[in-house]
N, CA, C and O atoms as CSV, one atom per row, in Angstrom:
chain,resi,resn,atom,element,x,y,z
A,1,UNK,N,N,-3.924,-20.477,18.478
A,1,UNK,CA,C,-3.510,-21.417,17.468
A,1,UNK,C,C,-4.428,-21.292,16.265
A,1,UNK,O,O,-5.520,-20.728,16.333
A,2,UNK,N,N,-3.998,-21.775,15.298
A,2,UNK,CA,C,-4.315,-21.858,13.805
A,2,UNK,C,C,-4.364,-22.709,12.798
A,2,UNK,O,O,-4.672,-23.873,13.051
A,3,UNK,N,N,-4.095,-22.345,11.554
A,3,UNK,CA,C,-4.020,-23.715,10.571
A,3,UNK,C,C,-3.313,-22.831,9.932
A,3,UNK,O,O,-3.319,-21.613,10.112
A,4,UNK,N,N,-2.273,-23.862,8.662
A,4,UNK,CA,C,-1.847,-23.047,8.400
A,4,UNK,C,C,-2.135,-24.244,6.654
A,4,UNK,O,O,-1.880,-25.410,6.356
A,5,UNK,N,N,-2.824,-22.967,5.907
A,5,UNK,CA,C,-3.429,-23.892,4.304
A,5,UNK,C,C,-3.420,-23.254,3.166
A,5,UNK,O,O,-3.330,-22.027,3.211
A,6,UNK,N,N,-3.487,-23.753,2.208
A,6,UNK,CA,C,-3.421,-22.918,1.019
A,6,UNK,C,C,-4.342,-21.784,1.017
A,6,UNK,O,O,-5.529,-22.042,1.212
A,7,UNK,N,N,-3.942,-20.398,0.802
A,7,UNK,CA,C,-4.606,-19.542,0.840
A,7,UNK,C,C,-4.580,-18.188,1.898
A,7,UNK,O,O,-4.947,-17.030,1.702
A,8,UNK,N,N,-4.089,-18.731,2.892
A,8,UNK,CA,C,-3.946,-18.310,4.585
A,8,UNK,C,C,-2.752,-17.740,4.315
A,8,UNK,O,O,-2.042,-18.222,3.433
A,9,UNK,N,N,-2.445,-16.874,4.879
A,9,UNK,CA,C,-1.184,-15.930,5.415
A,9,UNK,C,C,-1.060,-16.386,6.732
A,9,UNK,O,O,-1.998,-16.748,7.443
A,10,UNK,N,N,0.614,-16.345,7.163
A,10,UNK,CA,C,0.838,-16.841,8.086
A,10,UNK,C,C,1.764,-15.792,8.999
A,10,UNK,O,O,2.341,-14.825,8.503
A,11,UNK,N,N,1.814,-16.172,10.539
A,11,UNK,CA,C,2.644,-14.894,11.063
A,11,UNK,C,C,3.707,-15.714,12.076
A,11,UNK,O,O,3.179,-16.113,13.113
A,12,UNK,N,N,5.076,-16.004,11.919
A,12,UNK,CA,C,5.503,-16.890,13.020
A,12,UNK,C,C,7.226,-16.220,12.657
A,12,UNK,O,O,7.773,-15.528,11.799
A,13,UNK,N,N,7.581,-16.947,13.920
A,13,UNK,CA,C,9.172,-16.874,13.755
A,13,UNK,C,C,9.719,-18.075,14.067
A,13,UNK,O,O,9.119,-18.806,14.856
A,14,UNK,N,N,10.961,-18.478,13.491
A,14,UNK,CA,C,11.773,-19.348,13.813
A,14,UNK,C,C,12.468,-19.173,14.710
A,14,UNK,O,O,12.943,-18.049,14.545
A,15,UNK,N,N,12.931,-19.695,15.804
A,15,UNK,CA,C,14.247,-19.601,16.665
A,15,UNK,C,C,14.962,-20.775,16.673
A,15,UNK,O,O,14.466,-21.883,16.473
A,16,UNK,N,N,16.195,-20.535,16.914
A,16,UNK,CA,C,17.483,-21.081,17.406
A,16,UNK,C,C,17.867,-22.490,18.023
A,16,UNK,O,O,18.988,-22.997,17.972
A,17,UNK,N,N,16.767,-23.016,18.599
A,17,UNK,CA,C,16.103,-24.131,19.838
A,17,UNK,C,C,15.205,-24.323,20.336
A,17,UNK,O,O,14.454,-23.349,20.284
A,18,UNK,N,N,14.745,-25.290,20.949
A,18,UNK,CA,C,13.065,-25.926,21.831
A,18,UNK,C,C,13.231,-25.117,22.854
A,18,UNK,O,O,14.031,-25.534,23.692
A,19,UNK,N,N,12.653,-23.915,23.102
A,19,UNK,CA,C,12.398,-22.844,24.250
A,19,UNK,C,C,12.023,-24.095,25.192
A,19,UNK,O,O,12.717,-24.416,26.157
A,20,UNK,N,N,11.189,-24.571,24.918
A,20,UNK,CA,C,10.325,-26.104,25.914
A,20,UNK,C,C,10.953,-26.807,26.981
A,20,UNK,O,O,10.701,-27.090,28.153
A,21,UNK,N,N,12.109,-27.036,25.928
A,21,UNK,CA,C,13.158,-27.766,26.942
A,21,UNK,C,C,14.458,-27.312,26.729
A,21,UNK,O,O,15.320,-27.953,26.128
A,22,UNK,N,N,14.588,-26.311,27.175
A,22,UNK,CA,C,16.142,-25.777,27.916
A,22,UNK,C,C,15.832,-25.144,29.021
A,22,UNK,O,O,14.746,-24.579,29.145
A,23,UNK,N,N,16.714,-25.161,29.926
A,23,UNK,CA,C,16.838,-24.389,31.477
A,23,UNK,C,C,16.035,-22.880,31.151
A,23,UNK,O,O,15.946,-22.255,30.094
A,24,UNK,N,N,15.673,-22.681,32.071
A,24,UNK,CA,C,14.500,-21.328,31.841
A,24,UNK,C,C,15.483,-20.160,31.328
A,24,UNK,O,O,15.295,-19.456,30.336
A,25,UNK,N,N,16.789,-20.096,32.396
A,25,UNK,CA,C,17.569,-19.050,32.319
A,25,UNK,C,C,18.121,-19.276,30.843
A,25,UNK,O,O,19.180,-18.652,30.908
A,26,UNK,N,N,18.057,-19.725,29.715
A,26,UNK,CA,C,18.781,-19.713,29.117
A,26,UNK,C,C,18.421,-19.379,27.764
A,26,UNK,O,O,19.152,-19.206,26.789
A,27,UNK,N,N,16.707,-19.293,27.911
A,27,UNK,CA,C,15.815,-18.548,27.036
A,27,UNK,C,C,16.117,-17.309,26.869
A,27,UNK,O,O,15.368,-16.877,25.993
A,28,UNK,N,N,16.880,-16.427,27.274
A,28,UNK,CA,C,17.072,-15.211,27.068
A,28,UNK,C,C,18.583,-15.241,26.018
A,28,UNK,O,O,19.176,-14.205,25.717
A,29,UNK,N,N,18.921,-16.310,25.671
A,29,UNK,CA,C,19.615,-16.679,24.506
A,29,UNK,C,C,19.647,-16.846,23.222
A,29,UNK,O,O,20.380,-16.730,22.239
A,30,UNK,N,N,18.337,-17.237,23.641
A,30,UNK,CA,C,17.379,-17.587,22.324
A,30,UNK,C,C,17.425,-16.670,21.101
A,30,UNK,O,O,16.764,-15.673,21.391
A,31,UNK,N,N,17.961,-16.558,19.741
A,31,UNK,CA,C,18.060,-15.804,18.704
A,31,UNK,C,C,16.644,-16.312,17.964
A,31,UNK,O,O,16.096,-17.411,18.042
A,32,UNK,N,N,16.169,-14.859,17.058
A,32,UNK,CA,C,15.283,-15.328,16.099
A,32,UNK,C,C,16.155,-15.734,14.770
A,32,UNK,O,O,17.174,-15.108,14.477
A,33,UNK,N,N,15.710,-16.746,14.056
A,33,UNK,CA,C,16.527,-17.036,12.912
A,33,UNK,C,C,15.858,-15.940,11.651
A,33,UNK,O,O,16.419,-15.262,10.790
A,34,UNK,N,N,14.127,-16.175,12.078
A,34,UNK,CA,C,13.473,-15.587,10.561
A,34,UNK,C,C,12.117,-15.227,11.062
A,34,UNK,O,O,11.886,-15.490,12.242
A,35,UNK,N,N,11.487,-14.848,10.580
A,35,UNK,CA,C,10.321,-13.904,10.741
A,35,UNK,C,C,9.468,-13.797,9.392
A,35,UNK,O,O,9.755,-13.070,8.442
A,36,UNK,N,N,8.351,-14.667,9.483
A,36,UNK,CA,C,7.454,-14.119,8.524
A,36,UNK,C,C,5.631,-13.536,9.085
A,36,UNK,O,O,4.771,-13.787,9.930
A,37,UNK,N,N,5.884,-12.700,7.997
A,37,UNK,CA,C,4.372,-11.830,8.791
A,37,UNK,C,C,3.423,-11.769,7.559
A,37,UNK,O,O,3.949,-11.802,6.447
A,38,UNK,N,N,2.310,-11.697,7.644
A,38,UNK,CA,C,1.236,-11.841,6.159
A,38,UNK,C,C,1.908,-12.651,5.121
A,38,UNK,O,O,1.851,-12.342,3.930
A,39,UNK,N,N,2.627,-13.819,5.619
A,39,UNK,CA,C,2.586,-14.564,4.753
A,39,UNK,C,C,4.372,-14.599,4.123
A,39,UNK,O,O,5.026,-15.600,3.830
A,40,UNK,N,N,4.758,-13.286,4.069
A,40,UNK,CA,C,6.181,-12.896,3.654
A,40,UNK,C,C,7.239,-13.460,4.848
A,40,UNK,O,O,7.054,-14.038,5.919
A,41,UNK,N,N,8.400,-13.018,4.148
A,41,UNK,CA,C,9.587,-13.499,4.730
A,41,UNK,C,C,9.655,-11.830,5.187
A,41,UNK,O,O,9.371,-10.972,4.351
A,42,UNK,N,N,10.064,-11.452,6.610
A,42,UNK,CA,C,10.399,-10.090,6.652
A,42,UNK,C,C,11.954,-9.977,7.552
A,42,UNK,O,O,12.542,-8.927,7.809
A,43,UNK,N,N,12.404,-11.409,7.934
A,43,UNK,CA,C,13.384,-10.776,8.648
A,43,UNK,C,C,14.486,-12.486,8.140
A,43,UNK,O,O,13.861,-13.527,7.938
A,44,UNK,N,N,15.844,-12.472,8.031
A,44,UNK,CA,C,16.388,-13.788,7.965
A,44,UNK,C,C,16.324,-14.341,6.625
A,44,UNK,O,O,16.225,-13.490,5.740
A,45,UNK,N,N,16.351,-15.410,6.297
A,45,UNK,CA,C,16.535,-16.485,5.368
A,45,UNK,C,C,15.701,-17.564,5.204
A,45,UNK,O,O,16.355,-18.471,4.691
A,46,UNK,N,N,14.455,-17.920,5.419
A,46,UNK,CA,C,13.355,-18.807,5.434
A,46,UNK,C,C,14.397,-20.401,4.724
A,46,UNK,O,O,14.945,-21.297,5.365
A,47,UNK,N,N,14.330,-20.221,3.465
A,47,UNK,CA,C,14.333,-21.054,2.518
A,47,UNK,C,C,15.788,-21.807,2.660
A,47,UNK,O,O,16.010,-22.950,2.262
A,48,UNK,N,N,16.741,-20.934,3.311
A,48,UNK,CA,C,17.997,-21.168,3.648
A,48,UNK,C,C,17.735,-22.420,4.912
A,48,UNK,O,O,18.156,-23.561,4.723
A,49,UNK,N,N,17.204,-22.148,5.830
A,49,UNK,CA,C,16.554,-22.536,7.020
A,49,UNK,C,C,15.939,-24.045,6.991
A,49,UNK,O,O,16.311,-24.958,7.728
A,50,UNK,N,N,14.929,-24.127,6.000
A,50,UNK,CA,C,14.014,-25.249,5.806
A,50,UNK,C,C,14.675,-25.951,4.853
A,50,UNK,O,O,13.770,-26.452,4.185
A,51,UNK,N,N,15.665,-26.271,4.413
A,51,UNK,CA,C,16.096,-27.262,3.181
A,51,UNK,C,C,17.221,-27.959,4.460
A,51,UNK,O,O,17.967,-28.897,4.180
């Protein structure tokens, strides 16, 4: 884990649903929506996503 602050590059993906709480088997369902790595958008629609 991390922080995430002005200045910092960040590396995460969005998915689809709470991996947390759905049936185990059903995590293999799971789509990535978006992908950002050093900070960028590299895969998806970020901005589409968060509004």
């Amino acid at each position: 884990m991390g922080s995430i602050t002005v200045g910092k590059y960040a590396d995460f993906v969005v998915i689809d649903r709470d991996i947390m709480n759905i049936p185990e088997q059903e995590i293999i369902n799971t789509a990535v929506l978006t992908t950002v790595f050093n900070g960028q958008v590299v895969f998806g629609d970020f901005w589409r996503i968060v509004q």
